[in-house]
N, CA, C and O of each residue as an XYZ file, in Angstrom:
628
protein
N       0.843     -1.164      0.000
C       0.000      0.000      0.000
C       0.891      1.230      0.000
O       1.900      1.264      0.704
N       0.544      2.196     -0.748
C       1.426      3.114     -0.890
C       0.909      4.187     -0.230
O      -0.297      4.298     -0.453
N       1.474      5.254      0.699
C       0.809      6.545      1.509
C       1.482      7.671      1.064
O       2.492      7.840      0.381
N       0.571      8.508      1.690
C       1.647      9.699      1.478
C       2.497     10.349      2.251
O       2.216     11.377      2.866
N       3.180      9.991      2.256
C       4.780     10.492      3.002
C       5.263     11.412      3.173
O       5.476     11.965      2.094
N       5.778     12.259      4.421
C       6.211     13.296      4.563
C       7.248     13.575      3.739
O       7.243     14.739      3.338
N       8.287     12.778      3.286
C       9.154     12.873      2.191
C       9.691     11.508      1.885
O      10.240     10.828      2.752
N       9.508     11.054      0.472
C       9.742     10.216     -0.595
C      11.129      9.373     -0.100
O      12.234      9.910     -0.021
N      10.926      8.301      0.139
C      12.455      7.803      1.038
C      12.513      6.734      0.116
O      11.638      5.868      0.100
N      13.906      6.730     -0.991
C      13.843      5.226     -1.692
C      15.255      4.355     -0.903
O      16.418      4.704     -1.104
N      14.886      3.252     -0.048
C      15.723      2.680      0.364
C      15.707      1.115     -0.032
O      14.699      0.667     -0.577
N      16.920      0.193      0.262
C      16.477     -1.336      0.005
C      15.885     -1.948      1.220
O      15.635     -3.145      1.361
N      15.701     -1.062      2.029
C      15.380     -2.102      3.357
C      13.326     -1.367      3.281
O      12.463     -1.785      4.052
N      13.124     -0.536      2.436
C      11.761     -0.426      2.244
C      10.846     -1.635      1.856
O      11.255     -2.361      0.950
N       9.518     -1.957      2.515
C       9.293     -3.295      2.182
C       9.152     -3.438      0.480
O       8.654     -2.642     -0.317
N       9.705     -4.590      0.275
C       9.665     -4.640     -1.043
C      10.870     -4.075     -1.860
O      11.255     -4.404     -2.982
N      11.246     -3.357     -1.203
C      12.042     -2.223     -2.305
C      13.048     -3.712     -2.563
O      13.090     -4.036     -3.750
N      13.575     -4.321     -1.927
C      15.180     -4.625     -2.208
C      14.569     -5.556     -3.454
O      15.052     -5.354     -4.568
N      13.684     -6.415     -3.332
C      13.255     -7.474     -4.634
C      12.756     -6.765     -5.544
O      12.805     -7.104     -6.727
N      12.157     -5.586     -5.097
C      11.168     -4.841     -6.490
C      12.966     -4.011     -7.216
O      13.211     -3.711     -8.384
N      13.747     -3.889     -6.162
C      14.997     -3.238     -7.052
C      15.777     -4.128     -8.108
O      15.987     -3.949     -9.308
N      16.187     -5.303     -7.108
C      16.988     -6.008     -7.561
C      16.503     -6.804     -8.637
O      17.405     -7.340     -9.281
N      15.135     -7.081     -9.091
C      14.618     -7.702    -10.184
C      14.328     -6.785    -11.399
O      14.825     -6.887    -12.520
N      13.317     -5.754    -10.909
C      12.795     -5.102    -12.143
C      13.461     -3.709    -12.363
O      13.137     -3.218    -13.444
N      14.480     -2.793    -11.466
C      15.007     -1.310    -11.685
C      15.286     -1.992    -13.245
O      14.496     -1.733    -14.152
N      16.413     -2.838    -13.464
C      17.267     -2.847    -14.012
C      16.714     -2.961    -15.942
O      17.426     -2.911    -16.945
N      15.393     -3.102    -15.831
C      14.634     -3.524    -16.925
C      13.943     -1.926    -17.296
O      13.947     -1.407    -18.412
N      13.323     -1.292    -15.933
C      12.528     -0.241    -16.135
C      13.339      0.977    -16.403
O      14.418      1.190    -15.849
N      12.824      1.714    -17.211
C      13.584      2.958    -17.466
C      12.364      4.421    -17.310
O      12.472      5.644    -17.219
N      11.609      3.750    -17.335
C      10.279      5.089    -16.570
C       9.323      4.320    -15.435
O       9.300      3.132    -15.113
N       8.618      5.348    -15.002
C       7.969      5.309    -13.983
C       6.556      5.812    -13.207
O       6.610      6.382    -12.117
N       5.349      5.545    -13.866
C       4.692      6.357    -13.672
C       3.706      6.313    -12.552
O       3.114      5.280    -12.242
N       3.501      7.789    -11.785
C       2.787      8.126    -10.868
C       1.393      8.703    -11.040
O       1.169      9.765    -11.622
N       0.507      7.949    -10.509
C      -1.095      8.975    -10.863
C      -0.908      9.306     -9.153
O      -0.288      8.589     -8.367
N      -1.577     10.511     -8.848
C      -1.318     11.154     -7.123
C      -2.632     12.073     -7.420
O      -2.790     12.828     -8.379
N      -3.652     11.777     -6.206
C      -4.189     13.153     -5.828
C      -3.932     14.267     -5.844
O      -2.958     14.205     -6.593
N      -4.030     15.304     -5.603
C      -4.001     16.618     -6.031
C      -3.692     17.485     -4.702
O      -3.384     18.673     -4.791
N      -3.793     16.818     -3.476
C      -3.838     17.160     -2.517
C      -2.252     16.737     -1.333
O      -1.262     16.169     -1.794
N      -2.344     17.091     -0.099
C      -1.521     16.484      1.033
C      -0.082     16.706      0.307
O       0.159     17.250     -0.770
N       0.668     16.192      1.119
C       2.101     15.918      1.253
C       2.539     15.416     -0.409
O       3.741     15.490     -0.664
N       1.839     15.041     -1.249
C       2.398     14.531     -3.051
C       1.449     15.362     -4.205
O       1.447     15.076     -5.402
N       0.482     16.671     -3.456
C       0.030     17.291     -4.130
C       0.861     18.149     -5.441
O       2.084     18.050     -5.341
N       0.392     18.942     -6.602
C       0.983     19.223     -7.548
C       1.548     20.369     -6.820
O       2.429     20.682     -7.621
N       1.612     20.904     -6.205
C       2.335     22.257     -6.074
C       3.080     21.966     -4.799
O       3.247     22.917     -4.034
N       3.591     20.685     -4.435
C       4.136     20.321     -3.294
C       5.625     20.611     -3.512
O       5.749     20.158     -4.649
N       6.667     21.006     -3.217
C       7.979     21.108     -3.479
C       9.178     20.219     -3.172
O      10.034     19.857     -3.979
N       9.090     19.875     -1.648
C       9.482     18.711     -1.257
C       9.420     17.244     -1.640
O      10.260     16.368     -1.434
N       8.109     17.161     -2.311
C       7.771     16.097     -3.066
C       8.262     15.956     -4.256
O       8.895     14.939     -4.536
N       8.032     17.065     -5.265
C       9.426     17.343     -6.416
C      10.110     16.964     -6.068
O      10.194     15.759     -6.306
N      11.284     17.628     -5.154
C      12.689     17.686     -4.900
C      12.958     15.921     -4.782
O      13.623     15.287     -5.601
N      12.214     15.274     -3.460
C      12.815     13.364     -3.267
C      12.664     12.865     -4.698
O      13.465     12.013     -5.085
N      11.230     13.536     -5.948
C      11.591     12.745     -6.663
C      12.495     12.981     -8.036
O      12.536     12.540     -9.184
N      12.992     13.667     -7.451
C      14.033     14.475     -8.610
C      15.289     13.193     -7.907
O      15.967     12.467     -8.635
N      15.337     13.184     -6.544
C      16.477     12.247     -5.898
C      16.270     10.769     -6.177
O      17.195      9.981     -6.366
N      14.893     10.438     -6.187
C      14.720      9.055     -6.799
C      15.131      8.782     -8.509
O      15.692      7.839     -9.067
N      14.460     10.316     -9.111
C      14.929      9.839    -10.646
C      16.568     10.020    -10.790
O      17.113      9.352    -11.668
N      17.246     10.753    -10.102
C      18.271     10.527    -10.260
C      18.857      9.100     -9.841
O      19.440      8.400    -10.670
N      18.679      8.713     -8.547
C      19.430      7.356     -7.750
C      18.997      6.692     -8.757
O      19.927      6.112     -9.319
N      17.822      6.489     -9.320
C      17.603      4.939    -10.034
C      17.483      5.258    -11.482
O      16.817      4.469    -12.152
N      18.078      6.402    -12.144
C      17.947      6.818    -13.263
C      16.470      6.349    -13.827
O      16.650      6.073    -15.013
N      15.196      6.158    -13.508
C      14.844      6.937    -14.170
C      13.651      7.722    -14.544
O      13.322      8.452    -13.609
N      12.842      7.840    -15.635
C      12.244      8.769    -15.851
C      11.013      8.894    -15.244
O      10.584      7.741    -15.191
N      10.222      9.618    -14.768
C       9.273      9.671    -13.496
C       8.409     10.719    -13.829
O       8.629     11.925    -13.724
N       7.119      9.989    -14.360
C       6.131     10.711    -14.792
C       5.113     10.925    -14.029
O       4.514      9.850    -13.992
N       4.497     11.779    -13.319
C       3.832     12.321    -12.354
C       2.477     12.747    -13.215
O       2.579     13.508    -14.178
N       0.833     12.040    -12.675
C      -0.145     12.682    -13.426
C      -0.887     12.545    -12.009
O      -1.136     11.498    -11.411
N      -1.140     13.689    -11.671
C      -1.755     14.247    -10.408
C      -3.757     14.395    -11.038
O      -4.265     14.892    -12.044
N      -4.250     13.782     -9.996
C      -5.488     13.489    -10.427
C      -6.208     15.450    -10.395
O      -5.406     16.232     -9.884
N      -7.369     16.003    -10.825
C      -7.921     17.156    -10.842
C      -8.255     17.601    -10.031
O      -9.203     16.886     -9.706
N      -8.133     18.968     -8.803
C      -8.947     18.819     -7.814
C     -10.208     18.521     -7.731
O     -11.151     18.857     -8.447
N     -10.129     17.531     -6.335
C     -11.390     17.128     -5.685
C     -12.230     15.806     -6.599
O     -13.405     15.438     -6.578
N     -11.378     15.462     -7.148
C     -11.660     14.302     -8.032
C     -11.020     12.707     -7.379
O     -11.190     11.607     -7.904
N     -10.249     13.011     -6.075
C      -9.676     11.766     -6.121
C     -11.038     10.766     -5.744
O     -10.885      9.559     -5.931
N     -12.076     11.147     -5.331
C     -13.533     10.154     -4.659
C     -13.654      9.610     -6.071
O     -14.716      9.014     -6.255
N     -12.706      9.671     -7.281
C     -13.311      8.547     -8.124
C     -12.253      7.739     -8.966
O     -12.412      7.164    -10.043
N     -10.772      7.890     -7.926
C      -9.962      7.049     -8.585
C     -10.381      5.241     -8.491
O     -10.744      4.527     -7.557
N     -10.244      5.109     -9.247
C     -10.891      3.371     -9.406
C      -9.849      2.235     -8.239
O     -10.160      1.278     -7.530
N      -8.751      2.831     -8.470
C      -7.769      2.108     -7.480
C      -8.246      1.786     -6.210
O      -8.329      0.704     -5.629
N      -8.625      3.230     -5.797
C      -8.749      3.338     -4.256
C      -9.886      2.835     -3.912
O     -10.147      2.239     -2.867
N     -10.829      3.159     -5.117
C     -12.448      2.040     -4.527
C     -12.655      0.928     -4.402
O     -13.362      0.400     -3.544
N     -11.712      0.141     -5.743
C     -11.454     -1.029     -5.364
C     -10.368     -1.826     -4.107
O     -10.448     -3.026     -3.844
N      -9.545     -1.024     -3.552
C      -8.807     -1.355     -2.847
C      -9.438     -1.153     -1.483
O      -9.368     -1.955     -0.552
N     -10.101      0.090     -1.477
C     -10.572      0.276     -0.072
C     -11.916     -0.213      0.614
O     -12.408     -0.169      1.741
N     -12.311     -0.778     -0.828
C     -13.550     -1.144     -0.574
C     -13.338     -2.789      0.301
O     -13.879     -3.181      1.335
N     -12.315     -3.499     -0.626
C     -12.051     -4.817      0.102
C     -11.223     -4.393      1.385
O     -11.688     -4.864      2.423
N     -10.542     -3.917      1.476
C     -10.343     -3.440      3.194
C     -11.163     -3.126      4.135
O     -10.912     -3.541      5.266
N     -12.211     -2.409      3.932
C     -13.124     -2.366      4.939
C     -14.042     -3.751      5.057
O     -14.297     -4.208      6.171
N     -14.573     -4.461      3.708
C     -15.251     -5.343      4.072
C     -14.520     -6.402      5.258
O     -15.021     -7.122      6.122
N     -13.021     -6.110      4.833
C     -11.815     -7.577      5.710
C     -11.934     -6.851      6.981
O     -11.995     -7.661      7.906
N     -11.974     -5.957      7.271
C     -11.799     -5.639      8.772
C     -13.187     -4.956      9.342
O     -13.286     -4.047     10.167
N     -13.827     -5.397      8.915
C     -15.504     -5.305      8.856
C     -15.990     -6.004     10.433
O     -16.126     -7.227     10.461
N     -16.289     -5.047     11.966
C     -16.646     -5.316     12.773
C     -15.548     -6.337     13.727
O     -15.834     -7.280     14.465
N     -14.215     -5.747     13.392
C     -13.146     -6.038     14.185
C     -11.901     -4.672     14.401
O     -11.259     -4.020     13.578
N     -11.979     -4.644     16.376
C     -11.424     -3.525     16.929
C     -10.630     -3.464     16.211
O     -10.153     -4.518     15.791
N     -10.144     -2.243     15.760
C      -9.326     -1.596     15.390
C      -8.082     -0.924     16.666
O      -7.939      0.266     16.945
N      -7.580     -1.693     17.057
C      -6.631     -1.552     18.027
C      -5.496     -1.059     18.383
O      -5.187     -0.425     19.392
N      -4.844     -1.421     17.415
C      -3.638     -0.468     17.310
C      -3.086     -0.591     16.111
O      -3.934     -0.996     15.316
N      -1.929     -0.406     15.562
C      -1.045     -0.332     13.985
C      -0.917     -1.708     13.278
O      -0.968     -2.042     12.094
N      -0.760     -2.277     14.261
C      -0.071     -3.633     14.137
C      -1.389     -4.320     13.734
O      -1.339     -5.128     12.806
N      -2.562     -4.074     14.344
C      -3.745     -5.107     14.330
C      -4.405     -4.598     12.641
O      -5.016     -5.402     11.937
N      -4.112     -3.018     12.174
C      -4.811     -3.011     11.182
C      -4.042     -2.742     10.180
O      -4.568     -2.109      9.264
N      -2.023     -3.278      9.987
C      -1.441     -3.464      9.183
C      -2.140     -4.838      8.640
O      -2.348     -5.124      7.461
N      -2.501     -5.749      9.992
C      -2.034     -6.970      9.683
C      -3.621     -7.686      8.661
O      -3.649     -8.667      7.917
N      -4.633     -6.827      8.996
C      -5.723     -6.870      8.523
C      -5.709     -6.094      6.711
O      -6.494     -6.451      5.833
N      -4.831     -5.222      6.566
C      -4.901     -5.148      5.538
C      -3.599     -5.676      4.404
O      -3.538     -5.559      3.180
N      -2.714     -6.240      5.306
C      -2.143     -7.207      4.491
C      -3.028     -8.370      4.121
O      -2.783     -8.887      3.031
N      -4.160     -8.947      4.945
C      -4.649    -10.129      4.619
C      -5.620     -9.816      3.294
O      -6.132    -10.736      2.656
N      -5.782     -8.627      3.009
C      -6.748     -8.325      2.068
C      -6.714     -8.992      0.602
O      -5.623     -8.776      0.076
N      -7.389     -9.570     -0.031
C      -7.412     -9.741     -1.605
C      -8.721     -9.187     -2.100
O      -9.590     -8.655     -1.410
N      -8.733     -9.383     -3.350
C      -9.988     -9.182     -4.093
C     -10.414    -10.297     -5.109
O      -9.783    -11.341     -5.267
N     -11.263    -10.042     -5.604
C     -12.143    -11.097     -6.383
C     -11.478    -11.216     -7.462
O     -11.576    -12.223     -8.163
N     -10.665    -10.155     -7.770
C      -9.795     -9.743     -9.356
C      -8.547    -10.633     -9.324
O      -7.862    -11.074    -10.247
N      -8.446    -10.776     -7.927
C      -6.531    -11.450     -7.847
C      -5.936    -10.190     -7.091
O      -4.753    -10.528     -7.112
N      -5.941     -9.604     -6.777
C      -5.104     -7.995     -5.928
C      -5.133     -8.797     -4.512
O      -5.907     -9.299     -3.697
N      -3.553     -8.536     -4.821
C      -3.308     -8.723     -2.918
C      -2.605     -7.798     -2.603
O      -2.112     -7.213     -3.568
N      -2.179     -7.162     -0.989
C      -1.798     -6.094     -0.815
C      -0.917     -6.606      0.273
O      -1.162     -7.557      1.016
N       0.550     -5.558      0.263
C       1.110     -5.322      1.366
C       1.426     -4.184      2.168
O       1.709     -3.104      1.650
N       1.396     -4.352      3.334
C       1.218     -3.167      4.210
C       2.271     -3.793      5.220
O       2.332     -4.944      5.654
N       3.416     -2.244      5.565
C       3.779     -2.787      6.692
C       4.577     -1.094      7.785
O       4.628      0.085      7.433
N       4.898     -1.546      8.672
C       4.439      0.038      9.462
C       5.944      0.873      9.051
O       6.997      0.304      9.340
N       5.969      1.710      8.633
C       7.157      2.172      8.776
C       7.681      2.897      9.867
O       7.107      3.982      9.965
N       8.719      2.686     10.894
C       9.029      3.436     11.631
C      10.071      4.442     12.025
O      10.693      4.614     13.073
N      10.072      5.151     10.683
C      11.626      5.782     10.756
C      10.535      7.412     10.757
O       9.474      7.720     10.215
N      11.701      8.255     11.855
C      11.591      9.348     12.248
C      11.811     10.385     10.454
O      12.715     10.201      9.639
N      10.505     11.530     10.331
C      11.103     11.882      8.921
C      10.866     13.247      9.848
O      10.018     13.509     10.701
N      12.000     14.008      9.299
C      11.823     15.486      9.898
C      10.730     16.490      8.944
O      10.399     16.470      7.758
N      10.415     17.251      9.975
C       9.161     18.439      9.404
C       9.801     19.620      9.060
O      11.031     19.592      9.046
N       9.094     20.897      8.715
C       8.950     21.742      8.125
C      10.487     22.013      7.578
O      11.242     22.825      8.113
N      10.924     21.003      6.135
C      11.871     21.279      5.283
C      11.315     22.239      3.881
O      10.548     22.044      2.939
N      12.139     23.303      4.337
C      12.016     24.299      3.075
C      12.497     23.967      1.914
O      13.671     23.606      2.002
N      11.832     23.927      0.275
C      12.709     23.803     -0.849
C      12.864     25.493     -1.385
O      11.886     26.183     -1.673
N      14.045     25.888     -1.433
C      14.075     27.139     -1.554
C      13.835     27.483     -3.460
O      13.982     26.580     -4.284
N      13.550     28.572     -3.758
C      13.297     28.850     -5.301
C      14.235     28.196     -6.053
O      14.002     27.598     -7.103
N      15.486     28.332     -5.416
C      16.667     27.518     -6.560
C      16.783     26.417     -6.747
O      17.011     25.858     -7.820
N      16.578     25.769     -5.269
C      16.261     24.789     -5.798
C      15.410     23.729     -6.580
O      15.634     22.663     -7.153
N      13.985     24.783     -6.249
C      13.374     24.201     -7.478
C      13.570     24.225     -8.355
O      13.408     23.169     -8.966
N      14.219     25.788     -9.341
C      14.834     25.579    -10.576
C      15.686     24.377    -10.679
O      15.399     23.569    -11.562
N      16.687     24.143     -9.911
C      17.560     23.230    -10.467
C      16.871     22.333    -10.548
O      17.836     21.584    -10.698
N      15.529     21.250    -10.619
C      14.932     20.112    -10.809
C      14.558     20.121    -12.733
O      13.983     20.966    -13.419
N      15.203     18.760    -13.106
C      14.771     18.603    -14.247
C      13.530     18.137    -14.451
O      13.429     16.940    -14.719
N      12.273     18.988    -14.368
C      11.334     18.625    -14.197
C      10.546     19.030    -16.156
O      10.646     20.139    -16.681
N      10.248     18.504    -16.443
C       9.349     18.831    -18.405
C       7.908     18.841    -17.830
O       7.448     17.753    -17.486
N       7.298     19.732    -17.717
C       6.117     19.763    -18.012
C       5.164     19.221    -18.821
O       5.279     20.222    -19.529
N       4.248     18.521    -19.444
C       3.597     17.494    -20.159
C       3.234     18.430    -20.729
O       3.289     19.372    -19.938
N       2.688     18.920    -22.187
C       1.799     19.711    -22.789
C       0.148     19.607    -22.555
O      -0.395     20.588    -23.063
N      -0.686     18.802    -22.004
C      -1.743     18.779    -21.385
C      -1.990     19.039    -19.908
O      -1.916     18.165    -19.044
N      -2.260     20.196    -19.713
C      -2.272     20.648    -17.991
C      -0.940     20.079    -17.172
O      -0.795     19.191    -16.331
N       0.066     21.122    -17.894
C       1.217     20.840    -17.171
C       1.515     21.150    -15.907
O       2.633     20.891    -15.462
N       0.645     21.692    -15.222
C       0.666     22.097    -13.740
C       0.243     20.893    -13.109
O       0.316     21.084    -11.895
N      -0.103     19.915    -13.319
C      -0.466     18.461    -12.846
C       0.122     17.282    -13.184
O       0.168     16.244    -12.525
N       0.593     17.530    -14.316
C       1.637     16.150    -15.250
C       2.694     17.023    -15.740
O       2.729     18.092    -16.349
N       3.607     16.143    -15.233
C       5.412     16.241    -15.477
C       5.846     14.993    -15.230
O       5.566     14.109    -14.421
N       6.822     15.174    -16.389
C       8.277     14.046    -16.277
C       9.264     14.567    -15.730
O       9.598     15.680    -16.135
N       9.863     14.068    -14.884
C      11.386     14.121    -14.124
C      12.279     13.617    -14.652
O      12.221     12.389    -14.705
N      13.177     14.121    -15.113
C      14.524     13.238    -15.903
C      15.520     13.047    -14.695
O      15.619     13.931    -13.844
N      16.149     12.052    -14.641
C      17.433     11.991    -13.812
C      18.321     12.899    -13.827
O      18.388     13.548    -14.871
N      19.207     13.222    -12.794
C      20.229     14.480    -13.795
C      21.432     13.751    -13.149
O      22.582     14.111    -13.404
């Protein structure tokens, strides 16, 4: 399950990351992101640029960002289908603590074949990091020619 993160952390000890690296980086050469419009990976987020300007660089590569319209995410198909079988799985069981409703939505599948993993992350991410103007310039960021204020590619640099 993917959240939104105070800032974009690509490590091998991320769940998944080390097999999703070590098998498929080496094949993939783009990358694409659909993101709400909103929170911490919204389009006018800066910090969120900046990690993934650091991801397209670390893993070379290209990182296409299509940020859904405001107030449109109540109809990404992903999330209805995903969230919908999560609530039915943990449907009239306490919700207790992290652990009880990681472990409930790891057990999740769907009728389609979708299985999900969830697992807690516990690393300290620091708050209010400024991206200053320059540094946003310096991001190789291309704007898409269809509502480029929402869709961009990131080139590695």
């Amino acid at each position: 399950m993917i959240t939104r993160p105070r800032s974009l952390r690509w490590r091998a000890s991320d769940a998944g990351g080390a097999a999703w690296g070590a098998v498929c980086i080496q094949e993939v050469k783009e990358l694409l992101i659909v993101a709400d419009g909103g929170g911490s990976n919204g389009a006018r987020n800066r910090l969120w640029k900046m990690q993934l300007q650091q991801l397209a660089t670390e893993t070379g590569l290209r990182i296409t960002v299509c940020h859904l319209p405001p107030a449109t995410s109540k109809w990404n198909k992903i999330e209805h289908r995903l969230f919908s079988s999560i609530s039915i799985n943990w449907r009239g069981k306490p919700l207790t603590s992290f652990e009880t409703v990681i472990e409930l939505i790891a057990q999740t599948t769907t009728r389609q074949g979708l299985t999900v993993t969830a697992v807690k992350d516990t690393n300290a991410y620091p708050t209010g990091i400024k991206v200053s103007d320059e540094d946003l310039a310096s991001l190789s960021i291309v704007r898409e020619p269809f509502h480029g204020d929402w869709n961009s590619t990131i080139q590695p640099q």
